[in-house]
N, C-alpha and C positions, 0 to 999 in steps of 0.2 A: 805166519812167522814161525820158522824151526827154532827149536833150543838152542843151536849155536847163534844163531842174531839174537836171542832175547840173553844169551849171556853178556854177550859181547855189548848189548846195547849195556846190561846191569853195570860190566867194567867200567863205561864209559860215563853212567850216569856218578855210579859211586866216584870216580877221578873227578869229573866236576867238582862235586861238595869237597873233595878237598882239596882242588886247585884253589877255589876262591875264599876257603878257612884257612888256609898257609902260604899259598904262593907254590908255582911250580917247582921250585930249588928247593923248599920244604919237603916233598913227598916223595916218597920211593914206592918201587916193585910193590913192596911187603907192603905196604900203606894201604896201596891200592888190594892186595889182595884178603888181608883183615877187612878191610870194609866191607868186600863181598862174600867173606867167608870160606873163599877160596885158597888154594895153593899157589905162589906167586909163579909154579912150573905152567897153572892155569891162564896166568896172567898173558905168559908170556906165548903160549898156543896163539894167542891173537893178536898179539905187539912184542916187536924185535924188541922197543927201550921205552924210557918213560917217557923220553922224547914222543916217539909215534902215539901213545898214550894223549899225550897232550895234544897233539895234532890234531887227533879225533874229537877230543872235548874243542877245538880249536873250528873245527869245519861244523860243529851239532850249535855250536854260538852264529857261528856265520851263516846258517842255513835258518838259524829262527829268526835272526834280525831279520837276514830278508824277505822271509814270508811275513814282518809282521808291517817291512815298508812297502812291499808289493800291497797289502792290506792297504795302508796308509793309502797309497796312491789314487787309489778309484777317487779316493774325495778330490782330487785336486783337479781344480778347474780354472777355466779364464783363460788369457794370456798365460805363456811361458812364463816371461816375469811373475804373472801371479801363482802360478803353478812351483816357481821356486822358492818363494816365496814360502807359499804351504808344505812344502819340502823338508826343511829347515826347521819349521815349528813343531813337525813332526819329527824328524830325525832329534831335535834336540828333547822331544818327553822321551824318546824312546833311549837317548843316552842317557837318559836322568833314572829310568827305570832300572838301567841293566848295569848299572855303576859298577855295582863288583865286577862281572864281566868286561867290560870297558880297561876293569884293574888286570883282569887275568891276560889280557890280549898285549898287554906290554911283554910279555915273554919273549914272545915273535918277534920283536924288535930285532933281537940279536941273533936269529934260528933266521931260518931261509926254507920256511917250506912250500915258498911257490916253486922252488929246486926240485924238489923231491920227486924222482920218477916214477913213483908206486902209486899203487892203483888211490893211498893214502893223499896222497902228492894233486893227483885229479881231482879229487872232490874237494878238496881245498881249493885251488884256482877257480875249480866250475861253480863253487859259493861265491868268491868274491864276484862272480861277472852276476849272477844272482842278484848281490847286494847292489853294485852298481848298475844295473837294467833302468829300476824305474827312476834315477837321477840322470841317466844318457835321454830315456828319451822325454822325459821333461826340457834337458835343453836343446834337444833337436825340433820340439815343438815351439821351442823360443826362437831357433835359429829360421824354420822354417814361418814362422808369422811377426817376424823382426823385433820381437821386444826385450830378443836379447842379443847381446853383441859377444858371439864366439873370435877368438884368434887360433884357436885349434880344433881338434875337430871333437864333437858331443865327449866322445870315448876319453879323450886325455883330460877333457877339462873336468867329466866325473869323478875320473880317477885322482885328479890334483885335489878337487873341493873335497873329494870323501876321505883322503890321506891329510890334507891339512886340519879337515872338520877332525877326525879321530884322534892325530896324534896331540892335538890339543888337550883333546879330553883326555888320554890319558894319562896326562901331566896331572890336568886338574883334579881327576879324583885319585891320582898315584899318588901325589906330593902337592895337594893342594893347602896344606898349614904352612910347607917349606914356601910354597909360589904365595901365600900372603903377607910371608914375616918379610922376603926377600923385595918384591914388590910393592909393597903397600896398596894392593887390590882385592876384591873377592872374585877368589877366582872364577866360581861359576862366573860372573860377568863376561868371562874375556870369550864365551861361549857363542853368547849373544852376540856379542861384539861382530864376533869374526863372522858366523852366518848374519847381519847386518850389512859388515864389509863386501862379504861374497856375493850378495843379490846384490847390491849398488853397484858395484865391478862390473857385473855382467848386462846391467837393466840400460836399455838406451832411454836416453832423457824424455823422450813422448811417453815412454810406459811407464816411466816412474810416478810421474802427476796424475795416474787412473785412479 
């Protein structure tokens, strides 16, 4: 590795710690370049804005989740169902671990960086299909040994459980005191709940009684 990727990785690492100590609206240029002890002109040799800054802490989140559910997956076995099953118990310690992160990813709510045509822009899209691989082909393994019932095809129905499973959670650890006073629930529950909901959805009624 050359000096300019071991800086560039230092920017990205330093923009972390303080995306998830203040929130991205919190942090500036200068922020990030104090913490590296750099010139914010340094900052900017590598990133047009603090936006593309975060993008990058944004794709180094989604690149570890996924290598840590790719990890996860070897263990899942059985039936699809069971395989989804194992899925979800995993996905749910791994949002339980990475909470602040889960807190930081609400940004992108209102950003569009699967837009972004730069080479930034690529490795963000080419993470997310990363992160959705080992839930497509769990349920294509369920599609193909019937113990689970698709209406669309592997791809969308990943994409819809891993956009509903996410933007739940980060409700729950964004505004989970507002989502308890408001509700009268703990929110972690409604976590459980939903991957619960998600495998009964999809599980046809012989592979649920295994």
């Amino acid at each position: 590795m050359g000096a300019k990727e071991r800086r560039r990785l230092a920017l990205v690492a330093a923009a972390r710690e303080l995306f998830l100590e203040r929130g991205v609206e919190q942090v500036t240029i200068d922020d990030i370049a104090d913490r590296c002890d750099v010139t914010r002109r340094t900052v900017y040799r590598y990133f047009a804005t603090r936006d593309h800054v975060a993008l990058a802490v944004e794709v180094d989140v989604l690149e570890r989740w996924a290598g840590l559910l790719a990890e996860r997956s070897t263990h899942w076995d059985g039936s699809g169902a069971d395989r989804l099953r194992a899925a979800f118990e995993d996905i749910e310690h791994l949002v339980d671990d990475a909470a602040d992160e889960v807190r930081f990813t609400r940004f992108f709510d209102v950003q569009t960086p699967g837009g972004d045509d730069s080479e930034l822009g690529g490795q963000f899209r080419a993470a997310v299909r990363s992160l959705l691989a080992p839930v497509v082909e769990v349920l294509r393994h369920g599609q193909e040994d019937r113990s689970l019932t698709l209406v669309a095809s592997p791809e969308v129905t990943a994409a819809t459980l891993t956009n509903a499973y996410l933007g739940l959670a980060q409700r729950v650890y964004g505004f989970g005191d507002r989502l308890a006073q408001e509700q009268a629930v703990e929110p972690r529950q409604m976590l459980t709940e939903l991957a619960r909901l998600c495998v009964a959805a999809l599980t046809r009624p012989a592979a649920a009684g295994r």
